[in-house]
N, C-alpha and C positions, 0 to 999 in steps of 0.2 A: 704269802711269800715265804721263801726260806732263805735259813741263812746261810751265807757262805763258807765254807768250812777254809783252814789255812793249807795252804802247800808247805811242804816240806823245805823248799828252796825259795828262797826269795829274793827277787833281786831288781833291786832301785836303783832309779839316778837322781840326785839330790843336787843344789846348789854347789857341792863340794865337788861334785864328781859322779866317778861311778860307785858304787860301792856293793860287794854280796854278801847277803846273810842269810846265818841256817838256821833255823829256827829250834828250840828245844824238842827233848821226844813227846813232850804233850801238845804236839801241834794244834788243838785248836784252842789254845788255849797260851799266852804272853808271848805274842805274834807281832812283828811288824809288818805293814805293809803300804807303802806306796799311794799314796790317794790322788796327788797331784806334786811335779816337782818340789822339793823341800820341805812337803807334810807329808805325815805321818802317821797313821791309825794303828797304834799301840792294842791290841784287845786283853783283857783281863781274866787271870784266871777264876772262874767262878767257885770252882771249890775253896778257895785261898781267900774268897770274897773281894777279892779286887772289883776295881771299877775298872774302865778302858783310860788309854792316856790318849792326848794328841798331840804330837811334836811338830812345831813349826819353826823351818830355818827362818831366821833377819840374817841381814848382813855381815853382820859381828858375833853374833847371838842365837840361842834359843829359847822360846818361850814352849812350855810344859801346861798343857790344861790339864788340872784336877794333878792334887800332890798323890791321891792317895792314900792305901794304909804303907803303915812304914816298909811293910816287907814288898811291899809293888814299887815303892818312891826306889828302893834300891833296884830293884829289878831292871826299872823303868831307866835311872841311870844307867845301870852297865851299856843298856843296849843304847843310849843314846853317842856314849861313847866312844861305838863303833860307828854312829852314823857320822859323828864328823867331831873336830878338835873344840868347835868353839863353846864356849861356855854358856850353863842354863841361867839368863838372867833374871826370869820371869814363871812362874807358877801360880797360876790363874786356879783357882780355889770357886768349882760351878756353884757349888753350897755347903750346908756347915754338917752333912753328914762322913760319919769316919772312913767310909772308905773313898770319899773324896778329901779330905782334908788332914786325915790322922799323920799325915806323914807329912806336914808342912817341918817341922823339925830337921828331920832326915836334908830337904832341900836347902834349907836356910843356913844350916851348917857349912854345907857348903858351896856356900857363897849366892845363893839366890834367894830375889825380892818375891812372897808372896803377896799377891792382893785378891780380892775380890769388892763385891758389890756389899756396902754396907750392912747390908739388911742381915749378912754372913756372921757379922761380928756381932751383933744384936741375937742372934738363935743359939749362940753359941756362950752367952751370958745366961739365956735362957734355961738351956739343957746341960751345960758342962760345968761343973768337974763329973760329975753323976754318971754320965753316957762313956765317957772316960774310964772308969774307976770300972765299971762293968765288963770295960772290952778288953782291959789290962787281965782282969781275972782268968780271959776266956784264951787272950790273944799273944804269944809271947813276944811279937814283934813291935807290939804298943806297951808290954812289960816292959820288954828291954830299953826301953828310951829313956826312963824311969823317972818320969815325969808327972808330978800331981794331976796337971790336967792337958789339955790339947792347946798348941800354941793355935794362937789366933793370927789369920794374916796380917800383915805388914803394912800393908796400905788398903786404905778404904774408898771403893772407890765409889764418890757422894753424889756422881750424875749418869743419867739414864742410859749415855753413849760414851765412851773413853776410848780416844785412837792412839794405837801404835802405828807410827810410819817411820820406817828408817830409809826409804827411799829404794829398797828393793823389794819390799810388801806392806802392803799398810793391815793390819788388825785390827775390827770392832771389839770391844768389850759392851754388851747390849741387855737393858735390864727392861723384859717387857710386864714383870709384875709375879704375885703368886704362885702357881703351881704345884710343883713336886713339894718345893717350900717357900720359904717367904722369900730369900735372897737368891733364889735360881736366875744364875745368869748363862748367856752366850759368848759364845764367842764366831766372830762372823766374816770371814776371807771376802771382800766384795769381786773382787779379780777372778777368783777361783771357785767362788759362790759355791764355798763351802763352811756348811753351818754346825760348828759344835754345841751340844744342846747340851750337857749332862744329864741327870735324869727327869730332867721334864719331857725329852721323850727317849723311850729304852726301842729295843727290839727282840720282843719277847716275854716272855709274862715275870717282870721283873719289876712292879709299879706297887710303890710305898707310898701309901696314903697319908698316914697316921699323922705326918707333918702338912699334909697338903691342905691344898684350898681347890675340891674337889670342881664346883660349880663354876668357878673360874681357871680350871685347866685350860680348859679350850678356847677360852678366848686368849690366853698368853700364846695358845699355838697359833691361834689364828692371827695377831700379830706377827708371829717370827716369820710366818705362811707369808707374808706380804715381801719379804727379802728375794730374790732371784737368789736362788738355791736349785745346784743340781747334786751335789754329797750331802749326807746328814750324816754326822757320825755322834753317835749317842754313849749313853754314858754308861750303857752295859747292853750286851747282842753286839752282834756285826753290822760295819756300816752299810747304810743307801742311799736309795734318793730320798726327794722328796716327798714321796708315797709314807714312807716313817711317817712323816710329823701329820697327813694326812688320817695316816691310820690310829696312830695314838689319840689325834682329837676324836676320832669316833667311836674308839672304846670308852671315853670318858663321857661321851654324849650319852650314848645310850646306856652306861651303868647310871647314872644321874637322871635320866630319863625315867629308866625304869621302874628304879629306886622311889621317885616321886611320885610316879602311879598306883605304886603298890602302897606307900603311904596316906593316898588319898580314897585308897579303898577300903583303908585300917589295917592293913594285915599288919603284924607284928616285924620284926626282926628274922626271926628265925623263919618265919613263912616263905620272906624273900631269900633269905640263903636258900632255902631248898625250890624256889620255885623260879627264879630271875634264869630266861636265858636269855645271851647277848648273839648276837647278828654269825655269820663264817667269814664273814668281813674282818671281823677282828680275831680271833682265832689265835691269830701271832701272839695277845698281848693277852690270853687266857689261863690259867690255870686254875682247878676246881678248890683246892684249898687257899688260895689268896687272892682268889674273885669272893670267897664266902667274909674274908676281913675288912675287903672294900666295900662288900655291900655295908657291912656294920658300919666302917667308916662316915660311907654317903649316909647312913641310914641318923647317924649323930649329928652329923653336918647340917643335915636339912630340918629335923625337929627340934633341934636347939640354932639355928640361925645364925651362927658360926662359921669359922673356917673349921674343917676337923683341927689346923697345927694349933688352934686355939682353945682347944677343949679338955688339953693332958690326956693322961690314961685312963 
């Protein structure tokens, strides 16, 4: 598949109305567009290392999936602000990585509730101040906040399903288990069956192991797979259908596959980086130097009988 590149002009109709917007000169890149009346698939600049955002009108309100790094959470406001007057109440945190979460400050500030799935606040006891202190050195938009370490969301949320309904949409909040990392949650439009994944599945070879639970990716897709879903929109690439969550489960299949095989034959580490190839079926979700980290990844995963996010560096 390929992805869809942004137009130049764009123009929605939202709960509010009508409204046009023009997109910046790096069009494929911190884009709105249109996914279904009053969402909105934000894409993120990857040079910038943004993640994607997703905006969704309520009634009164908006809720915001994934804060961000600070310097997107700002970005990601101005443009919501053109979409409509009402206030962000809500920023939905997929998991405890920075460029989904660094920018929970920026939000809170002003005037919105972060939460996510508990398991967020628990990784981030884990790996922060540390992950923090590293990305302030690099990042001057996590400098400038100038804050010891990452705020943590607001609310935790301690069961599997959490709904928003204000009576002109109702919201899943949906935890089907491990993957990208330990607290990856959805969020899930039943009406619009439109399914925000953050990085438990991407669109394009943008997949972080190092926190994951390799052998159990796919069965977390294969749950969300059971949802009536016709949008996917992921938490970096352009949105689709449900071919995404498809195809992400079968890159993970067959690198864990693979990886076991080659295990069971003895070869080393290093055998399999230079020898593992995956299917043209996944293709999308390939790249020759961070398919060589996942193989090590799965390659630790499976000989030590862990999750990789349970093994450190």
């Amino acid at each position: 598949m390929r992805r869809v590149r942004a137009a130049l002009l764009l123009c929605f109709t939202g709960l509010t109305g009508l409204a046009l917007f023009v997109s910046r000169s790096d069009a494929n890149a911190e884009t709105v567009r249109l996914v279904a009346p009053g969402v909105w698939f934000r894409e993120g600049d990857m040079e910038q290392g943004h993640s994607n955002n997703v905006i969704i009108e309520m009634k009164e309100y908006m809720i915001v999936v994934d804060a961000n790094y600070p310097s997107g959470a700002k970005a990601a406001m101005a443009d919501i602000k053109r979409l409509s007057k009402k206030p962000v109440k809500y920023v939905f945190d997929t998991h405890h990585h920075g460029d989904h979460l660094y920018g929970n400050a920026v939000w809170t500030q002003a005037g919105a509730t972060t939460l996510a799935f508990k398991e967020v606040a628990e990784e981030l006891k884990k790996f922060e101040p540390a992950r923090w202190q590293d990305a302030a050195k690099t990042r001057a938009d996590v400098a400038e906040l100038k804050r010891d370490t990452a705020e943590a969301p607001q609310q935790d949320i301690k069961e599997t399903l959490h709904v928003l309904n204000d009576g002109s949409r109702k919201v899943e909040f949906r935890y089907f288990g491990w993957a990208h990392t330990r607290g990856d949650g959805f969020v899930y439009l039943p009406k619009e069956q439109i399914l925000c994944t953050g990085d438990a599945v991407v669109n394009g070879p943008y997949n972080y192991t190092a926190d994951g639970n390799i052998g159990n990716w796919p069965t977390v897709l294969k749950a969300a797979d059971k949802l009536k879903v016709k949008s996917v929109l992921p938490g970096h690439g352009m949105f689709g259908g449900r071919e995404l969550i498809a195809g992400q489960a079968q890159f993970f299949t067959e690198l864990h596959k693979a990886v076991q095989e080659g295990i069971s034959q003895g070869k080393s580490v290093e055998e399999l980086q230079s020898s593992v190839k995956l299917s043209g079926a996944v293709d999308e979700w390939v790249n020759e130097k961070s398919l060589k980290q996942q193989i090590a990844d799965t390659y630790r995963e499976i000989k030590e009988g862990k999750p990789r996010g349970e093994l450190g560096q």
